[in-house]
N, C-alpha and C positions, 0 to 999 in steps of 0.2 A: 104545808110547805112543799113546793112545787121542788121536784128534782131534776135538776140541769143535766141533759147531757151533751157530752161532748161533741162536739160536730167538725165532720172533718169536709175540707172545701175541697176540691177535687181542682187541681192546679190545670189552668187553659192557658195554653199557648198558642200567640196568636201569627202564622206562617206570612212572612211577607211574601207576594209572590210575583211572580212578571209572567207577563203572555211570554211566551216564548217564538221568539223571532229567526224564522225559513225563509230559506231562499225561494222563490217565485216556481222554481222547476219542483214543485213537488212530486213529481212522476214519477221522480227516478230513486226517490226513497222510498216507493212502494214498488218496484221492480221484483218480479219474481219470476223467471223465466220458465215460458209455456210454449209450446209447440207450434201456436200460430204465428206471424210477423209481429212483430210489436212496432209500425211505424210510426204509430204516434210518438213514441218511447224514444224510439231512434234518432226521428227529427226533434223534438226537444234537446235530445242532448246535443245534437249540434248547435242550437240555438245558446245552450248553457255553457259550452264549453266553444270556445272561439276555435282552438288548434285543433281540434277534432274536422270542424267547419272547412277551418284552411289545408286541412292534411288530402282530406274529400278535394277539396277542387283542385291542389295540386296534383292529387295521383292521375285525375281527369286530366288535366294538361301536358303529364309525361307521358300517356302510352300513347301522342302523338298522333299523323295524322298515314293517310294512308290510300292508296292506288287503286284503280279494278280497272283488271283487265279482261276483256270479253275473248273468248275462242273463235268467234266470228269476228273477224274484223269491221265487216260493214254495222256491223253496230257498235263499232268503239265514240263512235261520235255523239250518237243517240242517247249512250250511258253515261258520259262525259259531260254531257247537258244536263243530265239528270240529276247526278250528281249534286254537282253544283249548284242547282237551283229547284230543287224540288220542294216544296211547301212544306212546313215543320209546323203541325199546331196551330196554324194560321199565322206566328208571328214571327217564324225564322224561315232559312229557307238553307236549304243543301244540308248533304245525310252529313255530311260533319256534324250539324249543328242538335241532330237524333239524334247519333250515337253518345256525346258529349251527356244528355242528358238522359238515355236509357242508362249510362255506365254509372251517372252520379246513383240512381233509382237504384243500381244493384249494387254501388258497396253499399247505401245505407239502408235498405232493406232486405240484402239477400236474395234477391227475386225483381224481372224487372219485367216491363209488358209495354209492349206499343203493336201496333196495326197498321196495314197496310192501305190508306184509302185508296177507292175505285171512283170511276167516272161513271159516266152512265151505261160507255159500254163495256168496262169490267175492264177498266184499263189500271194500275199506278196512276197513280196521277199526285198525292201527298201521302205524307207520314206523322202516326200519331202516338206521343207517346200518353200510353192510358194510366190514370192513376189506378192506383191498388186495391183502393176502397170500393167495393163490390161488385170484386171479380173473383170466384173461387174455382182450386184446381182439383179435380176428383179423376180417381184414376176409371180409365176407360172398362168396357166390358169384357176385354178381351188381357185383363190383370197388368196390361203395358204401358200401354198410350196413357196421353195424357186428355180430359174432357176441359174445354175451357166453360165457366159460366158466368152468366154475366147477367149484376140483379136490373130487373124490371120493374115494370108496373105490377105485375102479373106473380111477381116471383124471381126465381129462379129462372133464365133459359139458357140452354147451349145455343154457344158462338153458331153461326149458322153456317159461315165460312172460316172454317178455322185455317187453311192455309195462307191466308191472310193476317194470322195475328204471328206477334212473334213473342216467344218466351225466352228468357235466360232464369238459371240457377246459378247462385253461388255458394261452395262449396256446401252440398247439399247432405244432409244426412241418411244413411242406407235403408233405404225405402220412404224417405222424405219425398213429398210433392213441389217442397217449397226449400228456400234456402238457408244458406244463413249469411250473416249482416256483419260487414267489418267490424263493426263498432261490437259485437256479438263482446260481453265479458267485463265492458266498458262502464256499466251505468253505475256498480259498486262502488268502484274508484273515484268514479267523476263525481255522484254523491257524498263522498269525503272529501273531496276537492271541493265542492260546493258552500260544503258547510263551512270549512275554513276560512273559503273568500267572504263569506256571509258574517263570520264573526268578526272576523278583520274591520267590514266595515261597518258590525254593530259596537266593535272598542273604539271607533276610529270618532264615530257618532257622539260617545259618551267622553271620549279622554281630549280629543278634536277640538269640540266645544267645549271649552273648559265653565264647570260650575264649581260655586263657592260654598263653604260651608262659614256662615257666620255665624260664633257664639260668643255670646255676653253672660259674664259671670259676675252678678250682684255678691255685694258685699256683706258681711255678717251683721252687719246695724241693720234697725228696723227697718229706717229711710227706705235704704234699697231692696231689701225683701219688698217694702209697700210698695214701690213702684218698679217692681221687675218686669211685671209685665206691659207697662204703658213704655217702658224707655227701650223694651225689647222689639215693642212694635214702631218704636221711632226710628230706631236703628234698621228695622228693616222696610221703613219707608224709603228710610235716606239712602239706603242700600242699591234697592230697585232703582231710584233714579239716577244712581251713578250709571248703573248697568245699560239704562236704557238712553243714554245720553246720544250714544250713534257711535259716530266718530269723533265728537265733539270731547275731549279730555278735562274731566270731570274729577276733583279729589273729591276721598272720600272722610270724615271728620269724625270721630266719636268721643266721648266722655266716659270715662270708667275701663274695665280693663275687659276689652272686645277684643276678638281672636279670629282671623281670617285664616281659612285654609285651604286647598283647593282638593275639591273629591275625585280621586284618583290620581292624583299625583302621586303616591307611594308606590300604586301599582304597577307591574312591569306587563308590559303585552307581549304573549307566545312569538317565541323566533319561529315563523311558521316556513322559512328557507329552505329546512331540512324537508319535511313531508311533502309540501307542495314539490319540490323537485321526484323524493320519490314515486310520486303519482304520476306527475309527466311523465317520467318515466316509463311506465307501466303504458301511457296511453299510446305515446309517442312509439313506444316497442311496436304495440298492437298494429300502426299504421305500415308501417314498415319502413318509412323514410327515415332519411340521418335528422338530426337535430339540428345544422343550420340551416335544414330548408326549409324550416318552419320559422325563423330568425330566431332560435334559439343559438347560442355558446357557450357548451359548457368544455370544451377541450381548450387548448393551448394553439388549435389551428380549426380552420373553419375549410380546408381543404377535404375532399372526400378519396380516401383509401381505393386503391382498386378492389380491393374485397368489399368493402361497399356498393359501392359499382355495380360489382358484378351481380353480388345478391338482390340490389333494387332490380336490375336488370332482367331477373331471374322472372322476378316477379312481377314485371310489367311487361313478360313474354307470355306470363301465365295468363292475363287479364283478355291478353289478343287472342290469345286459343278462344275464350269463349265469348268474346263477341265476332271473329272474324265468321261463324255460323250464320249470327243475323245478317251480318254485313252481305254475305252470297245469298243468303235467304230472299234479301230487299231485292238487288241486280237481276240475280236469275228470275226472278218474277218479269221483272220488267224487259230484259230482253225476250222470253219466252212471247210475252204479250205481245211484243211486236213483230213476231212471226220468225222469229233468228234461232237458230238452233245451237247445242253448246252452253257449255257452262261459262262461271267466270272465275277468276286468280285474285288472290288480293297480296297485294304486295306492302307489306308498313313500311313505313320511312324508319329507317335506322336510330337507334338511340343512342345517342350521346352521351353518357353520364361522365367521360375521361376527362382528363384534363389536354389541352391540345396540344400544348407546351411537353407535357411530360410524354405524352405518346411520342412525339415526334422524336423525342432525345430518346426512348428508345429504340426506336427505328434506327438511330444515327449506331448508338451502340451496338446494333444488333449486326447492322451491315459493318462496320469498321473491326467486330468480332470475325465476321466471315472472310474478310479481307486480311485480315493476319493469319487465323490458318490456311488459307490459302498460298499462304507464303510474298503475298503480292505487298 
């Protein structure tokens, strides 16, 4: 007599699972911030985040345009043409059109590089602004200066004429060679901002599209137990072809007690209102602009304060300190070149940020203040 034992089954359960669905910028959720530029990083998020994009080319459009003036006069004319017309990369033409995109290269990279081209006989002649990708900066032999290098066939060489190249930093770290990048703080945030647009329209996908849960429930007689499964698959014949009818309006007809429900209809989708604002938030802070310049309203007026003002202000004076370097860098080359002696002046055009209206009425108050104490 054979002795039974007992046997225990070992319970398997079986996980339903789903790929799990990322937004396209996967960059910026493996960000860990390193001491090199990270411009790939950088330009992705512009590319991910739109207001980021447009805060970059507004800030570009506010610090405006701007004057040189030569100390030699006889060559105000000569720099005046140059100006104006001087070759950009082959496809622009006048230093407006450099600086414009030297300034975008250094909020979003921290660090910006363009060259001065020569003619044959070592004259100005265009301007180039050079991308980042392999050019490295090591400090000179003498612990100060800075060496430019620039990858070749060969390697590594130093710039051969580096008076000719022009470099900016932004807001660079103490004893940094290289800068750092508006967006610098940025990619954490905009990553949570990512993923929430990306869920939005992975619920938007499932709850959007509406699918149906059809169930048929046979009856306790045999009949229907024997053919539950031929009138379940009937039913979801007849199903399918309502569904697939078009636009064409199609009823749909069954026998016995069928049960239509729609999957996800109970559920509610995240108010994402709140977070998504705190993140702008955050981003928007970073840029330094108000919030209708980017078309956002979240105030009760879309007027800009004078302490706004003045703070952008502030900050689009700081921008001119460090390009107005390259700006005499480019001119004084080229006057030198053409035998004129004398630096040059750069003068920016004024910035606006006030309101005209409101200036004006206080001028009005200000002088009709003076005119009563005066007694007049």
């Amino acid at each position: 007599m054979g002795i039974l034992k007992k046997r225990t089954v070992s319970r398997i359960s079986a996980p339903v699972t789903q790929a799990m669905t990322r937004h396209p910028f996967g960059i910026l959720e493996g960000y860990a911030p390193l001491s090199a530029p990270q411009n790939r990083l950088y330009y992705a998020l512009r590319e991910a985040v739109p207001i980021i994009d447009a805060a970059i080319f507004k800030i570009v459009r506010l610090i405006g345009g701007f004057e040189v003036v030569s100390a030699d006069p006889g060559a105000q004319k000569m720099l005046d043409e140059f100006i104006g017309n001087v070759p950009v990369g082959g496809n622009r033409r006048g230093l407006n059109a450099f600086i414009e995109t030297y300034f975008e290269q250094l909020l979003t990279c921290g660090t910006a590089m363009g060259e001065i081209v020569t003619d044959t006989d070592g004259l100005p002649c265009a301007l180039f602004n050079a991308p980042l990708k392999g050019i490295e900066l090591k400090r000179a032999e003498n612990g100060f200066d800075i060496d430019i290098f620039v990858q070749g066939e060969g390697g590594l060489k130093k710039a051969e004429r580096p008076e000719l190249c022009l470099l900016s930093v932004l807001n660079p770290d103490p004893g940094s060679l290289t800068g750092n990048s508006l967006l610098k703080g940025l990619p954490f945030v905009s990553g949570i901002l990512l993923k929430i647009f990306n869920s939005i329209g992975a619920n938007w996908d499932r709850v959007g599209n509406l699918r149906f849960a059809v169930t048929y429930n046979p009856k306790n007689d045999a009949m229907d137990r024997a053919y539950a499964k031929d009138r379940a698959m009937q039913v979801a014949r007849e199903w399918g072809e309502a569904m697939q009818s078009g636009s064409e309006i199609k009823d749909f007809v069954a026998v016995g007690d069928v049960q239509i429900k729609v999957i996800g209809a109970d559920n509610q989708i995240l108010d994402s209102e709140v977070p998504v604002r705190q993140i702008m938030e955050q981003i928007i802070a970073k840029t330094g602009l108000p919030p209708f310049m980017l078309g956002i309203s979240w105030s009760s007026t879309e007027r800009m304060s004078s302490q706004q003002a003045d703070a952008l202000t502030s900050e689009l004076e700081a921008y001119r300190r460090t390009l107005s370097p390259v700006i005499r860098q480019i001119c004084d080359s080229f006057v030198r070149s053409r035998g004129f002696s004398g630096g040059t002046k750069i003068i920016w055009d004024d910035i606006t940020l006030q309101d005209q209206v409101e200036e004006s009425r206080a001028l009005l108050y200000r002088a009709q203040a003076e005119k009563i104490s005066r007694g007049e």
